[in-house]
N, C-alpha and C positions, 0 to 999 in steps of 0.2 A: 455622355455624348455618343450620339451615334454615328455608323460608319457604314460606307455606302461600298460595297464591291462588287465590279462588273466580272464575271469571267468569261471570256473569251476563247474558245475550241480555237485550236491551230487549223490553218490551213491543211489540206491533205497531203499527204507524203504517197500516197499511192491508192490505186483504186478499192472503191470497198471489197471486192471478195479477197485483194490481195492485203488485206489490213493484218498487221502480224502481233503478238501477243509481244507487249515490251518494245516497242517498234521503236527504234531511232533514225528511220529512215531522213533525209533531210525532202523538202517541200520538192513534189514532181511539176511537171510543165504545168497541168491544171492548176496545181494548187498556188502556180503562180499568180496564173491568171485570175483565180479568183477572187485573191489579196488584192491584184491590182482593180479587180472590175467591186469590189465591196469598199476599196478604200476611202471615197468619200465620204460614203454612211458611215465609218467608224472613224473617221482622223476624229472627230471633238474628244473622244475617248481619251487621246494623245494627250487631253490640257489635264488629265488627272493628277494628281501631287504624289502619288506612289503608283508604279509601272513596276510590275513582276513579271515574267515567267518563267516556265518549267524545265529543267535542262537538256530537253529536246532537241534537237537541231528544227525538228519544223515549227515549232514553240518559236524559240529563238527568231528564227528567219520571219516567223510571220509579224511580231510583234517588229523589230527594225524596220520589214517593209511598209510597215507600218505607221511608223518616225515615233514609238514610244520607247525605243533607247531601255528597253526592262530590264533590270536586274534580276539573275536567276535565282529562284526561290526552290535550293534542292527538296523541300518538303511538296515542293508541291511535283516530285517527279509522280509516273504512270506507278501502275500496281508491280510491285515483285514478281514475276510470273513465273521465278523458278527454271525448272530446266525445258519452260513450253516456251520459254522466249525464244522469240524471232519465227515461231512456229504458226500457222493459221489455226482458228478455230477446227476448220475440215481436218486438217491435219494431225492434231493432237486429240478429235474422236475418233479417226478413224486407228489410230495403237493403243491410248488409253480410256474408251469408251465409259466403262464404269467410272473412272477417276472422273470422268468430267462431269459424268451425273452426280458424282460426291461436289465437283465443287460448286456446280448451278445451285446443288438444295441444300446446304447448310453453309450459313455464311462464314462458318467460322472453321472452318475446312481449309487446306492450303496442302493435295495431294502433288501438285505440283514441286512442292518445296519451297515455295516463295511466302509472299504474306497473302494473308486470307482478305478476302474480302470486308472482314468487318474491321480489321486492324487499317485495314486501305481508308474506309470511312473514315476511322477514327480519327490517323494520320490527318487527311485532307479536313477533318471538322477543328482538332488541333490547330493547324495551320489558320483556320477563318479565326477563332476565338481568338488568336493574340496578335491580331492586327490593332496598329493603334491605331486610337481615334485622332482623326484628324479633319479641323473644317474642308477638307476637298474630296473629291473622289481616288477610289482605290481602281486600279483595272490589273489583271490578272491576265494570261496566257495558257492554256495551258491544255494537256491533251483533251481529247473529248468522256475518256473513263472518270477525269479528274474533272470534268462541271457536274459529271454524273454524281461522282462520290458528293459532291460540295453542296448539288441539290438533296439529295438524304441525309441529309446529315443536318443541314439549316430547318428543312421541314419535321423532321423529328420522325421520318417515315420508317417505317420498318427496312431494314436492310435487302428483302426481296423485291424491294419497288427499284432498285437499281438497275435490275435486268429490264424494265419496263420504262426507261427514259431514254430516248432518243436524242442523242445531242449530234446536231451534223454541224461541218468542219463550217469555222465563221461565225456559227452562231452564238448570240448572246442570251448570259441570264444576270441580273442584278441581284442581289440577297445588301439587305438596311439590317442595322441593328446593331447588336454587339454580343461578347462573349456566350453564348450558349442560349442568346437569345435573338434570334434569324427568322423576318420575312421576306419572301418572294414578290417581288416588283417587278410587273412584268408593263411595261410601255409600248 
C-alpha cells in the first residue's frame, strides 16, 4: 500500500536575512499573519489521519494555527548545526570562512560539530521510510531545511541538489509511495 505525505514549511519566525542556523525562534507578527491569510488553502490538509510536526516552536504553532493538533515527530527536528547554532549564515563566514566552504562542498563534512549534511538526509529519508501505510493522508510540519532534506532524499538526487531547493515558509510538497520508494506530486 501506498502512502501519501504532505510537508509542510513552518510559518516564518523571523525575516530571511535574520534566519538563524538551528533556529527555534517561535512564529513573528508576519508569520502570523500568513498562517492566518494561507489558512483556508490548507485547512483540508487538517482531515489527514496522521498530523506530525517538528519540535520547533514555529513548527508547532503553525500546525495548531492550523487546527491539525500535530504530534511532534523529534526525527523530524532541523540539522545539528553544532556550535553555528543560533548563528546567521553572514555570521559564521565572516569567523569561519574556510569551515563553511568545507561544509557547502562535501556533504559529509560537519566542521561545525553537529551532523553533516548527509546524516541530516538520511535522518529526515529514515523518518519518510517508516511511516505506515495508511488509507488517509499523512501531513507533516516542519522547518524548511527539513522539506529540503525530505525532497533529496525521495528523488534519490545527489546530496548537492539541497543547496538548490528553495522551500519558502507555507509551502507545500506531496511525495506517494513507500519505504525507499518516493514520487513527487506536485498539484
Amino acid at each position: 500500500m501506498s502512502v501519501r505525505v504532505t510537508l509542510l514549511a513552518a510559518a516564518r519566525g523571523s525575516a530571511l536575512l535574520g534566519e538563524r542556523f538551528d533556529d527555534d525562534r517561535p512564529l513573528d507578527e508576519a508569520g502570523w499573519y500568513a498562517v492566518q491569510f494561507a489558512a483556508p488553502a490548507l485547512a483540508p490538509l487538517a482531515s489527514a489521519e496522521l498530523r506530525y510536526c517538528s519540535p520547533t516552536p514555529r513548527s508547532r504553532a503553525t500546525g495548531e494555527a492550523l487546527g491539525f493538533r500535530p504530534l511532534v515527530q523529534p526525527a523530524l527536528r532541523d540539522c545539528d548545526m553544532g556550535r553555528w547554532r543560533g548563528r546567521t549564515l553572514a555570521e559564521v563566514t565572516a569567523l569561519e570562512p574556510a569551515a563553511v566552504d568545507a561544509w557547502l562542498a562535501d556533504p559529509r563534512s560537519a566542521p561545525h560539530g553537529g551532523e553533516p549534511l548527509l546524516a541530516f538526509i538520511s535522518r529526515i529519508g529514515g523518518w519518510l521510510d517508516t511511516r505506515p501505510a495508511c488509507d488517509g493522508a499523512i501531513v507533516a510540519v516542519a522547518e524548511p531545511a527539513v522539506v529540503r532534506a525530505a525532497l533529496v532524499y525521495a528523488l534519490k538526487a545527489p546530496p548537492a541538489t539541497y543547496w538548490n531547493v528553495d522551500v519558502g515558509p507555507l509551502a507545500t510538497v506531496t511525495l506517494t509511495g513507500r519505504s525507499r520508494r518516493w514520487s513527487l506530486r506536485l498539484e
